[in-house]
LOTOR-454022 format. One record per residue (C-alpha): chain; z, x, y. Coordinates in nm, 4 decimals, decimal comma. Example, Ala and Ser with C-alpha at 12.3 -4.5 7.8 and 13.67 -1.06 7.14 Angstrom:
(site A; (0,7800; 1,2300; -0,4500))
(site A; (0,7140; 1,3670; -0,1060))
END
This chain:
(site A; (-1,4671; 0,1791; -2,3850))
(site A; (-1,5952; 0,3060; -2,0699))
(site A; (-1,6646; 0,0820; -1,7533))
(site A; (-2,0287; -0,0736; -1,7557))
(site A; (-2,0372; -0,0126; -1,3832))
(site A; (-2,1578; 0,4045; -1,2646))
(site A; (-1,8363; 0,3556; -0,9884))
(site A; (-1,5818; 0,1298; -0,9036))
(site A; (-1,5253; -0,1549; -1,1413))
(site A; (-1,5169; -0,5001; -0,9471))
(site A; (-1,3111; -0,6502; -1,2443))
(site A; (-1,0585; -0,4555; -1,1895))
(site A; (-0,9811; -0,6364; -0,8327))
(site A; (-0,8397; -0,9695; -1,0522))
(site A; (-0,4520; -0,9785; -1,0339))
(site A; (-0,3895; -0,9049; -1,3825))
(site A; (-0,5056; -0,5801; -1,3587))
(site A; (-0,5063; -0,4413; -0,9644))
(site A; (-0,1351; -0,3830; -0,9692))
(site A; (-0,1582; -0,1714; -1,2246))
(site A; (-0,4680; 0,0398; -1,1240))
(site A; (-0,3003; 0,1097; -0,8153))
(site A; (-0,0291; 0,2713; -0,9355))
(site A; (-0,2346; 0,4566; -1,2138))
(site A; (-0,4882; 0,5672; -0,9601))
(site A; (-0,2074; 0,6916; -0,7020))
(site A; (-0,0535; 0,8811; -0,9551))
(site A; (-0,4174; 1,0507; -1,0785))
(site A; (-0,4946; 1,1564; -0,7239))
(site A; (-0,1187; 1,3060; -0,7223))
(site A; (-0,1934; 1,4829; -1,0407))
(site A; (-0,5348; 1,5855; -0,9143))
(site A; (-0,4748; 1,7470; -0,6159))
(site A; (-0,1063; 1,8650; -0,7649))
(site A; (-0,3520; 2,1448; -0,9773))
(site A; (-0,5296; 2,2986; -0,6701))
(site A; (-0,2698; 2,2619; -0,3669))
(site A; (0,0071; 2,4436; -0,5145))
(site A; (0,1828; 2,6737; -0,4419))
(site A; (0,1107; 2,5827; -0,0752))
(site A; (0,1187; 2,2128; -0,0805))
(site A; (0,2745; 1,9641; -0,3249))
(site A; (0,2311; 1,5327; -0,3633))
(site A; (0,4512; 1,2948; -0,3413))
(site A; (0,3996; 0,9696; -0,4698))
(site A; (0,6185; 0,7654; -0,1743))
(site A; (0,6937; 0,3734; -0,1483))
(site A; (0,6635; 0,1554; 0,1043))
(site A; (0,9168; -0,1660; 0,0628))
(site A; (0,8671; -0,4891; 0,2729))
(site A; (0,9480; -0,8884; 0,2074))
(site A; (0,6187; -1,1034; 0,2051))
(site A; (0,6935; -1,4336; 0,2333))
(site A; (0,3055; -1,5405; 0,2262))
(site A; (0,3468; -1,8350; 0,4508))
(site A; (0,3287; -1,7523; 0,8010))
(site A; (0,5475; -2,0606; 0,8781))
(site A; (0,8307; -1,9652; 0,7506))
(site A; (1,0583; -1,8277; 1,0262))
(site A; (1,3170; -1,5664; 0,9394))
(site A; (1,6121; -1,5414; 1,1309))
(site A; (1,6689; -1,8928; 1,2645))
(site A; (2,0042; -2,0067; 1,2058))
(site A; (2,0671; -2,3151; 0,9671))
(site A; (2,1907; -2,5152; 1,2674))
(site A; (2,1876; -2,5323; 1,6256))
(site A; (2,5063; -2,6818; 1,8232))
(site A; (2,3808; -2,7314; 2,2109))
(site A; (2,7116; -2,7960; 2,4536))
(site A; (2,7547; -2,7521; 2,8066))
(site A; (3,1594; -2,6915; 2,8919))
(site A; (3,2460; -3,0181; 2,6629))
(site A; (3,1349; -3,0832; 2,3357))
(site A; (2,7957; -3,2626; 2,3765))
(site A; (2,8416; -3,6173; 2,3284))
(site A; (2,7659; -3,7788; 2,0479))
(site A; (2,5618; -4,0808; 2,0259))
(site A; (2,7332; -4,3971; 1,9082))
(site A; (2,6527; -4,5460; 1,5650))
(site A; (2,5730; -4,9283; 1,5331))
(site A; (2,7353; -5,0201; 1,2106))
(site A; (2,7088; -5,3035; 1,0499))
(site A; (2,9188; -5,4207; 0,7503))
(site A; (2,8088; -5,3932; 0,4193))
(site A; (2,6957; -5,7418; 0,2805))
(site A; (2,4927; -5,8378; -0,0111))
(site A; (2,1674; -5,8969; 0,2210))
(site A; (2,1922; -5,5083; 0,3616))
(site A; (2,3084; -5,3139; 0,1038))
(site A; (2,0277; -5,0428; 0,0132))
(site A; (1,9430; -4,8699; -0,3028))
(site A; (1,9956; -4,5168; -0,3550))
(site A; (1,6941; -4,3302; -0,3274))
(site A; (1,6340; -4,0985; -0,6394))
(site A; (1,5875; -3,7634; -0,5621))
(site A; (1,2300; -3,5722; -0,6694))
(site A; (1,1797; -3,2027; -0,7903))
(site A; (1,0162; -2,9880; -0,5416))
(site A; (0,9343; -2,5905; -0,5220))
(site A; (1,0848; -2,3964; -0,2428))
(site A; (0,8564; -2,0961; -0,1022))
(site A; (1,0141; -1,7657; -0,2038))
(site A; (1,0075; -1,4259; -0,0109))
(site A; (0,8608; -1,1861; -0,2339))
(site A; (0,9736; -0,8135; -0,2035))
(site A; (0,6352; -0,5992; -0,2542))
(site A; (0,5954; -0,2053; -0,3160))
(site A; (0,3034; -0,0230; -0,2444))
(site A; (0,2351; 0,3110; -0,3575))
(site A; (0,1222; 0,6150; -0,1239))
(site A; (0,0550; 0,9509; -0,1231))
(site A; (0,1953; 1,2389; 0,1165))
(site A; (0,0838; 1,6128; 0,1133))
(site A; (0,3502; 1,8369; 0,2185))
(site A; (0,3658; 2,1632; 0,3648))
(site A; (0,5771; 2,3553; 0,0315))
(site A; (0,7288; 2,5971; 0,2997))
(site A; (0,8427; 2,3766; 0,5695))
(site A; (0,8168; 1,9869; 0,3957))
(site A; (0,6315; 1,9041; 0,6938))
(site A; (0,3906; 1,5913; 0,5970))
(site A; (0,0144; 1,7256; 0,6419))
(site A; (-0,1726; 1,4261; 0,5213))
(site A; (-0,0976; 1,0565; 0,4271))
(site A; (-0,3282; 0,9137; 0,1296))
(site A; (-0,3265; 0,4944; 0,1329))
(site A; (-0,4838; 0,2485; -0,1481))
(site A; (-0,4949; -0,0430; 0,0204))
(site A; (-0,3488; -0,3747; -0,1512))
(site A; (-0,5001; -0,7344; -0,1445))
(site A; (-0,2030; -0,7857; 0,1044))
(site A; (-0,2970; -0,5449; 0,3199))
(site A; (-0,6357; -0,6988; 0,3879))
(site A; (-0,5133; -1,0184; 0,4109))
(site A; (-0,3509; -1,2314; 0,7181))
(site A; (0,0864; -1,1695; 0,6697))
(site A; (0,3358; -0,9303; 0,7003))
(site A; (0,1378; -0,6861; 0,4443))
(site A; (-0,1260; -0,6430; 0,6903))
(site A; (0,1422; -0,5835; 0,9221))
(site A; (0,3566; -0,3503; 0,7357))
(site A; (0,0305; -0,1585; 0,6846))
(site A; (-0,0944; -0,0903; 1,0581))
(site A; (0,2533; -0,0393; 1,1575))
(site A; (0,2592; 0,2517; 0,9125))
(site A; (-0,0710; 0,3290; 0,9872))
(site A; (-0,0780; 0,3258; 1,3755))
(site A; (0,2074; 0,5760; 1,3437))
(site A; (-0,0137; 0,8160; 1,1262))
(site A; (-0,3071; 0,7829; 1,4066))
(site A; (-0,0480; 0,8614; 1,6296))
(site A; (0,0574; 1,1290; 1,5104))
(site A; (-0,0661; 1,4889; 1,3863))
(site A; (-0,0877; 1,3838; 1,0197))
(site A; (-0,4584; 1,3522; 0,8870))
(site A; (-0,5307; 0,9589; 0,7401))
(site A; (-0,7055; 0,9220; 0,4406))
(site A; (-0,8092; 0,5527; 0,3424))
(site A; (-0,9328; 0,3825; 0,0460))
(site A; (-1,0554; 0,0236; 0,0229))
(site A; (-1,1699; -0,0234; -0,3303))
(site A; (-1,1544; -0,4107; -0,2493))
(site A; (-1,4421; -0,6131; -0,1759))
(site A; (-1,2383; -0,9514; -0,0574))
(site A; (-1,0858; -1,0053; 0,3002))
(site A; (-1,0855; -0,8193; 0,5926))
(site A; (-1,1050; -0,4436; 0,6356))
(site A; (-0,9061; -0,2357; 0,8585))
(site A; (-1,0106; -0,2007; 1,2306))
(site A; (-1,2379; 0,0554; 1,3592))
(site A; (-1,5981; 0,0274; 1,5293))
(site A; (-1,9188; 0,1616; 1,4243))
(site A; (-2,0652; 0,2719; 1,0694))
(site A; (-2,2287; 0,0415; 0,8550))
(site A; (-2,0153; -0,2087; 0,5859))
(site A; (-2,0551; -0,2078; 0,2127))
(site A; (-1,8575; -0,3033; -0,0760))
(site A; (-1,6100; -0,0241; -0,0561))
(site A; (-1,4859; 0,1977; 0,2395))
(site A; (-1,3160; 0,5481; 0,2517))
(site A; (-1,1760; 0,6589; 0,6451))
(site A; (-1,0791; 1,0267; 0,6371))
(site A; (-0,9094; 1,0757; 0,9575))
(site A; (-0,8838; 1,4113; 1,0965))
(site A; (-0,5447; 1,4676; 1,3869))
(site A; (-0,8014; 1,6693; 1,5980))
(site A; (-1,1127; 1,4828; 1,5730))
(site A; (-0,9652; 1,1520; 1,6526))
(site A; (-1,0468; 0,8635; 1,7896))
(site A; (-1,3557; 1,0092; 1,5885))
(site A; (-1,3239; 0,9561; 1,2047))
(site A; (-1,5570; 0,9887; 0,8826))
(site A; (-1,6719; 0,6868; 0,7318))
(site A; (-1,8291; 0,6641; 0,3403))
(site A; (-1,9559; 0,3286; 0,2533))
(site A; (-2,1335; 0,2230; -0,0858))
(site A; (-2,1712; -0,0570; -0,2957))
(site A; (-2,0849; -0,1403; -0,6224))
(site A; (-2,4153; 0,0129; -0,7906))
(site A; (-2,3153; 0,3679; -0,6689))
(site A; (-2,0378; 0,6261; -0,7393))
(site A; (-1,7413; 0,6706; -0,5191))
(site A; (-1,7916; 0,9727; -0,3451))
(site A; (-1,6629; 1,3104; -0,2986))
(site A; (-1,4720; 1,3783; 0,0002))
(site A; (-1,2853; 1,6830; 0,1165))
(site A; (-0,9121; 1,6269; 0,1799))
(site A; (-0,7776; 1,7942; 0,5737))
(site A; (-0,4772; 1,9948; 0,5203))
(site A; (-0,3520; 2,2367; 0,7900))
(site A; (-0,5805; 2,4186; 1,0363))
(site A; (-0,9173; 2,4178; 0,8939))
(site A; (-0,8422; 2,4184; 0,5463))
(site A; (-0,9863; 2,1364; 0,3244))
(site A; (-0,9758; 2,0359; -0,0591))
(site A; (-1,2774; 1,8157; -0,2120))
(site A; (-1,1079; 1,5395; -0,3846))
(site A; (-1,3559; 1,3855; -0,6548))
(site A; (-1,2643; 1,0240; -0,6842))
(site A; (-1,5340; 0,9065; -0,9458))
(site A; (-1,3980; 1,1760; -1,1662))
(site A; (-1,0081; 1,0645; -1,1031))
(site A; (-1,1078; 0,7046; -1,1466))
(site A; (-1,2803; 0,7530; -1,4915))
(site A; (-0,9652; 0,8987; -1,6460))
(site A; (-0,7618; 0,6113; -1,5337))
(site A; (-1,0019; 0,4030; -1,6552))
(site A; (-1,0135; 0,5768; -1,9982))
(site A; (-0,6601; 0,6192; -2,0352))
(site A; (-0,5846; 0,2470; -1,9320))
(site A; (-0,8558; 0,1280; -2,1569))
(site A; (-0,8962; -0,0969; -1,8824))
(site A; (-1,3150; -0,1281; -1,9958))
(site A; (-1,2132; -0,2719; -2,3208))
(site A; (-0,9175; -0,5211; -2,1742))
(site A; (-1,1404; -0,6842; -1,9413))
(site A; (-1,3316; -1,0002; -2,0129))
(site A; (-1,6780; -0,8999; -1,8531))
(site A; (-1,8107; -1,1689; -1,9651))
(site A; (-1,6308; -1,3819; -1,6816))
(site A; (-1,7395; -1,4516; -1,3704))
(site A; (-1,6594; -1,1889; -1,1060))
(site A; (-1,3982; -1,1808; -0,8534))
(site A; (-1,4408; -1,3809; -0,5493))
(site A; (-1,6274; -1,2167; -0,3099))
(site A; (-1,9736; -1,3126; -0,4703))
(site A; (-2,2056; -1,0598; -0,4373))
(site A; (-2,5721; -1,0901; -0,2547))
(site A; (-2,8332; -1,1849; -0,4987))
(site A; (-2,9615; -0,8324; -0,5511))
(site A; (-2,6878; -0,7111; -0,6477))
(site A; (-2,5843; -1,0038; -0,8621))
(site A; (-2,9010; -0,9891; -1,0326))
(site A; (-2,8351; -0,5885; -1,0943))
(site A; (-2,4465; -0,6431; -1,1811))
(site A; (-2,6077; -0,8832; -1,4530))
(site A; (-2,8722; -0,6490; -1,5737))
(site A; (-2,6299; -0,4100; -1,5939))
(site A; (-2,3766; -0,5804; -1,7915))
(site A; (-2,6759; -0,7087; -2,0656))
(site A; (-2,7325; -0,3536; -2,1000))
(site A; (-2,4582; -0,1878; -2,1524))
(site A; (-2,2234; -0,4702; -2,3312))
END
Protein backbone atom coordinates (compact mmCIF):
# COMPACT_ATOMS: atom_id res chain seq x y z
CA UNK A 1 0.00 0.00 0.00
CA UNK A 2 1.12 3.29 -1.04
CA UNK A 3 1.18 6.45 1.32
CA UNK A 4 -2.26 8.41 1.31
CA UNK A 5 -0.24 11.59 1.44
CA UNK A 6 1.22 13.05 -2.56
CA UNK A 7 4.80 13.73 -0.35
CA UNK A 8 6.18 13.22 2.84
CA UNK A 9 4.22 11.03 5.17
CA UNK A 10 3.75 12.79 8.68
CA UNK A 11 3.21 9.25 10.27
CA UNK A 12 6.23 8.31 9.59
CA UNK A 13 7.79 11.02 12.21
CA UNK A 14 6.35 8.56 15.34
CA UNK A 15 9.34 6.68 16.96
CA UNK A 16 8.43 3.36 15.87
CA UNK A 17 9.06 4.03 12.54
CA UNK A 18 11.58 7.32 12.04
CA UNK A 19 14.62 5.31 12.94
CA UNK A 20 14.11 3.16 10.45
CA UNK A 21 13.16 5.55 7.54
CA UNK A 22 16.24 7.26 8.15
CA UNK A 23 18.41 4.75 7.51
CA UNK A 24 16.28 3.37 4.51
CA UNK A 25 16.07 6.81 3.02
CA UNK A 26 20.00 7.48 3.48
CA UNK A 27 20.74 4.43 1.88
CA UNK A 28 18.11 5.22 -1.29
CA UNK A 29 19.72 8.59 -1.87
CA UNK A 30 23.22 6.57 -1.76
CA UNK A 31 21.85 4.17 -4.25
CA UNK A 32 20.32 6.99 -6.26
CA UNK A 33 22.93 9.14 -6.91
CA UNK A 34 25.51 5.89 -6.83
CA UNK A 35 23.80 5.25 -10.71
CA UNK A 36 24.62 8.72 -12.20
CA UNK A 37 27.92 9.95 -10.28
CA UNK A 38 30.08 7.17 -11.13
CA UNK A 39 32.76 6.76 -12.39
CA UNK A 40 33.62 10.30 -11.14
CA UNK A 41 32.06 10.37 -7.79
CA UNK A 42 30.97 7.59 -5.41
CA UNK A 43 28.60 7.68 -1.76
CA UNK A 44 29.36 6.82 1.28
CA UNK A 45 26.94 6.15 3.77
CA UNK A 46 29.17 7.60 7.02
CA UNK A 47 28.18 7.61 10.90
CA UNK A 48 28.26 10.01 13.23
CA UNK A 49 28.59 8.47 17.03
CA UNK A 50 27.86 10.66 20.16
CA UNK A 51 26.43 9.86 23.94
CA UNK A 52 23.00 11.66 24.60
CA UNK A 53 22.29 11.66 27.93
CA UNK A 54 18.85 13.68 27.37
CA UNK A 55 19.00 15.50 30.62
CA UNK A 56 20.93 18.54 30.47
CA UNK A 57 21.64 18.19 34.25
CA UNK A 58 23.58 15.58 34.24
CA UNK A 59 27.25 16.66 34.41
CA UNK A 60 29.90 14.45 32.89
CA UNK A 61 33.19 14.52 34.17
CA UNK A 62 32.76 15.52 37.82
CA UNK A 63 34.53 13.31 40.03
CA UNK A 64 32.51 11.09 42.60
CA UNK A 65 34.06 13.09 45.46
CA UNK A 66 35.72 16.16 46.29
CA UNK A 67 38.46 16.23 49.25
CA UNK A 68 39.20 20.21 49.95
CA UNK A 69 42.62 20.57 52.28
CA UNK A 70 44.86 23.32 52.73
CA UNK A 71 48.61 21.90 53.91
CA UNK A 72 46.74 19.64 56.75
CA UNK A 73 44.02 17.47 56.28
CA UNK A 74 40.87 19.68 56.67
CA UNK A 75 39.46 19.19 59.95
CA UNK A 76 36.82 17.27 60.58
CA UNK A 77 33.86 18.29 62.47
CA UNK A 78 33.23 16.53 65.76
CA UNK A 79 30.30 14.10 66.13
CA UNK A 80 27.89 14.42 69.21
CA UNK A 81 27.15 10.87 70.05
CA UNK A 82 24.94 9.77 72.20
CA UNK A 83 24.56 6.17 73.49
CA UNK A 84 22.22 3.92 72.18
CA UNK A 85 19.19 3.49 74.62
CA UNK A 86 15.81 2.12 74.15
CA UNK A 87 14.22 5.82 73.86
CA UNK A 88 16.77 6.71 70.72
CA UNK A 89 17.22 3.82 68.93
CA UNK A 90 15.81 4.40 65.22
CA UNK A 91 14.37 2.08 62.73
CA UNK A 92 16.03 1.21 59.65
CA UNK A 93 14.68 2.94 56.85
CA UNK A 94 13.69 0.50 53.93
CA UNK A 95 15.16 1.25 50.88
CA UNK A 96 12.74 2.12 47.56
CA UNK A 97 13.35 1.20 43.80
CA UNK A 98 14.26 4.07 41.71
CA UNK A 99 15.44 4.49 37.85
CA UNK A 100 18.78 5.99 37.21
CA UNK A 101 19.03 8.25 33.89
CA UNK A 102 21.15 6.41 31.33
CA UNK A 103 23.50 7.93 28.60
CA UNK A 104 22.33 6.70 25.45
CA UNK A 105 24.93 6.20 22.58
CA UNK A 106 23.04 7.45 19.24
CA UNK A 107 24.13 6.95 15.42
CA UNK A 108 23.05 9.01 12.78
CA UNK A 109 23.41 8.26 9.29
CA UNK A 110 25.01 10.70 6.55
CA UNK A 111 25.94 10.91 3.27
CA UNK A 112 29.42 12.08 1.67
CA UNK A 113 30.17 12.47 -2.14
CA UNK A 114 33.67 11.87 -2.93
CA UNK A 115 35.90 12.89 -5.53
CA UNK A 116 36.70 8.86 -7.08
CA UNK A 117 40.20 10.24 -8.16
CA UNK A 118 41.44 12.03 -5.21
CA UNK A 119 38.72 10.86 -2.13
CA UNK A 120 38.42 14.41 -1.53
CA UNK A 121 34.77 14.99 0.17
CA UNK A 122 32.72 17.28 -2.41
CA UNK A 123 29.42 17.37 -0.67
CA UNK A 124 27.94 16.34 2.78
CA UNK A 125 24.12 15.08 2.60
CA UNK A 126 22.34 15.29 6.39
CA UNK A 127 18.72 13.84 7.47
CA UNK A 128 18.21 15.46 10.37
CA UNK A 129 17.05 13.38 13.60
CA UNK A 130 14.39 14.39 16.27
CA UNK A 131 17.64 14.97 18.36
CA UNK A 132 19.02 17.19 16.24
CA UNK A 133 16.12 19.61 16.45
CA UNK A 134 15.79 19.31 19.85
CA UNK A 135 17.61 21.17 22.98
CA UNK A 136 20.96 18.43 24.03
CA UNK A 137 24.03 17.28 22.89
CA UNK A 138 22.32 16.03 19.44
CA UNK A 139 21.71 19.49 18.50
CA UNK A 140 25.14 20.03 19.44
CA UNK A 141 26.85 17.21 17.81
CA UNK A 142 24.95 18.40 14.72
CA UNK A 143 26.13 22.20 14.34
CA UNK A 144 29.47 21.20 15.41
CA UNK A 145 29.56 18.96 12.35
CA UNK A 146 27.76 21.29 10.51
CA UNK A 147 29.60 24.63 11.26
CA UNK A 148 32.68 22.75 10.05
CA UNK A 149 30.97 21.95 6.61
CA UNK A 150 29.97 25.89 6.31
CA UNK A 151 33.37 26.39 7.03
CA UNK A 152 34.73 24.71 4.80
CA UNK A 153 34.74 24.14 0.83
CA UNK A 154 32.32 21.18 1.00
CA UNK A 155 28.73 22.01 -0.41
CA UNK A 156 25.77 21.32 2.58
CA UNK A 157 22.82 19.70 1.66
CA UNK A 158 19.96 19.58 4.40
CA UNK A 159 16.84 17.78 4.89
CA UNK A 160 14.25 18.39 7.61
CA UNK A 161 11.45 16.00 6.91
CA UNK A 162 10.30 16.79 10.62
CA UNK A 163 7.61 19.01 11.47
CA UNK A 164 8.28 19.10 15.54
CA UNK A 165 10.96 21.36 17.30
CA UNK A 166 13.20 23.77 16.18
CA UNK A 167 14.87 24.07 12.80
CA UNK A 168 18.37 24.83 12.12
CA UNK A 169 19.55 28.52 12.12
CA UNK A 170 19.56 30.69 9.17
CA UNK A 171 17.54 34.04 8.35
CA UNK A 172 15.17 34.77 5.70
CA UNK A 173 12.79 32.47 3.46
CA UNK A 174 9.51 31.61 4.49
CA UNK A 175 8.74 28.31 7.06
CA UNK A 176 6.61 25.35 6.18
CA UNK A 177 6.28 21.90 7.26
CA UNK A 178 9.46 20.64 5.74
CA UNK A 179 12.80 22.41 4.78
CA UNK A 180 15.65 21.46 2.30
CA UNK A 181 19.12 24.03 2.60
CA UNK A 182 21.40 23.29 -0.36
CA UNK A 183 24.46 25.10 0.47
CA UNK A 184 26.78 26.00 -2.19
CA UNK A 185 31.02 26.66 -0.83
CA UNK A 186 30.97 29.71 -3.24
CA UNK A 187 27.69 31.22 -2.81
CA UNK A 188 27.78 31.27 0.90
CA UNK A 189 26.59 32.99 3.45
CA UNK A 190 23.89 32.83 0.55
CA UNK A 191 22.02 29.43 0.42
CA UNK A 192 18.81 27.90 -1.39
CA UNK A 193 15.90 27.35 0.59
CA UNK A 194 12.70 24.86 -0.56
CA UNK A 195 9.87 24.93 1.81
CA UNK A 196 6.40 23.03 1.42
CA UNK A 197 3.89 21.56 3.40
CA UNK A 198 2.58 18.37 3.86
CA UNK A 199 -0.09 18.60 0.88
CA UNK A 200 2.79 18.96 -1.70
CA UNK A 201 5.66 16.79 -3.09
CA UNK A 202 9.18 17.09 -1.92
CA UNK A 203 10.95 18.69 -4.51
CA UNK A 204 13.60 18.26 -6.97
CA UNK A 205 16.81 19.77 -6.27
CA UNK A 206 20.10 19.65 -8.07
CA UNK A 207 23.00 18.25 -6.00
CA UNK A 208 26.67 20.82 -6.23
CA UNK A 209 29.55 18.70 -6.98
CA UNK A 210 32.86 20.23 -8.16
CA UNK A 211 33.12 23.45 -10.21
CA UNK A 212 29.86 24.00 -11.78
CA UNK A 213 28.73 20.65 -12.16
CA UNK A 214 25.34 19.64 -10.60
CA UNK A 215 23.10 16.37 -10.39
CA UNK A 216 19.12 16.75 -9.87
CA UNK A 217 18.37 14.52 -7.05
CA UNK A 218 14.51 13.59 -7.14
CA UNK A 219 13.50 13.02 -3.58
CA UNK A 220 9.67 12.26 -4.06
CA UNK A 221 10.78 9.56 -6.39
CA UNK A 222 13.57 8.10 -3.75
CA UNK A 223 11.05 8.41 -0.98
CA UNK A 224 8.26 6.36 -2.74
CA UNK A 225 10.52 3.33 -3.13
CA UNK A 226 11.38 3.35 0.46
CA UNK A 227 8.07 3.67 1.18
CA UNK A 228 7.04 0.73 -1.09
CA UNK A 229 9.72 -1.45 -0.17
CA UNK A 230 9.20 -0.81 3.67
CA UNK A 231 5.53 -1.24 3.27
CA UNK A 232 5.61 1.40 5.66
CA UNK A 233 1.74 2.65 4.10
CA UNK A 234 0.30 -0.58 5.17
CA UNK A 235 2.19 -0.78 8.85
CA UNK A 236 0.94 2.45 9.90
CA UNK A 237 -2.22 2.98 11.87
CA UNK A 238 -3.63 6.11 9.93
CA UNK A 239 -6.34 5.97 11.63
CA UNK A 240 -4.50 7.54 14.79
CA UNK A 241 -4.10 10.78 15.59
CA UNK A 242 -1.07 12.50 14.04
CA UNK A 243 2.18 13.27 15.46
CA UNK A 244 2.49 16.17 17.69
CA UNK A 245 2.96 19.11 15.94
CA UNK A 246 -0.87 19.60 15.16
CA UNK A 247 -1.38 20.99 12.04
CA UNK A 248 -3.39 24.48 11.24
CA UNK A 249 -6.98 23.81 10.62
CA UNK A 250 -6.69 23.88 6.84
CA UNK A 251 -4.57 21.57 6.63
CA UNK A 252 -6.09 19.34 9.26
CA UNK A 253 -9.27 19.54 7.57
CA UNK A 254 -7.35 18.49 4.09
CA UNK A 255 -5.06 15.74 5.93
CA UNK A 256 -8.65 14.38 6.95
CA UNK A 257 -10.24 14.64 3.58
CA UNK A 258 -7.47 13.09 2.32
CA UNK A 259 -7.25 10.15 4.46
CA UNK A 260 -11.42 9.45 3.94
CA UNK A 261 -10.49 9.30 0.45
CA UNK A 262 -7.95 7.34 -0.08
CA UNK A 263 -8.26 4.71 3.03
Amino acid sequence: MASPFPGMDPYLEQPAFWSSFHTRFMVAIADALDAQLFPRYYVDVETRTYIDDDDSEILVGIPDGLVLATGEAAAQPELDVQPLTGANVAVATQAEPIVLPMPEEVRERYLEIRDVATKETITVIELLSPKNKQAGMGRMAYLRKRNQVLASLTHLIELDLLRANRSMPWSGGTLKDYHIVVSRSEERPGAELYSFSIPEMIPTILLPLKSSESVALELQAVFAGVMERAHYGARIDYSQALPAPKPSPEVQTWIEQRLASCL
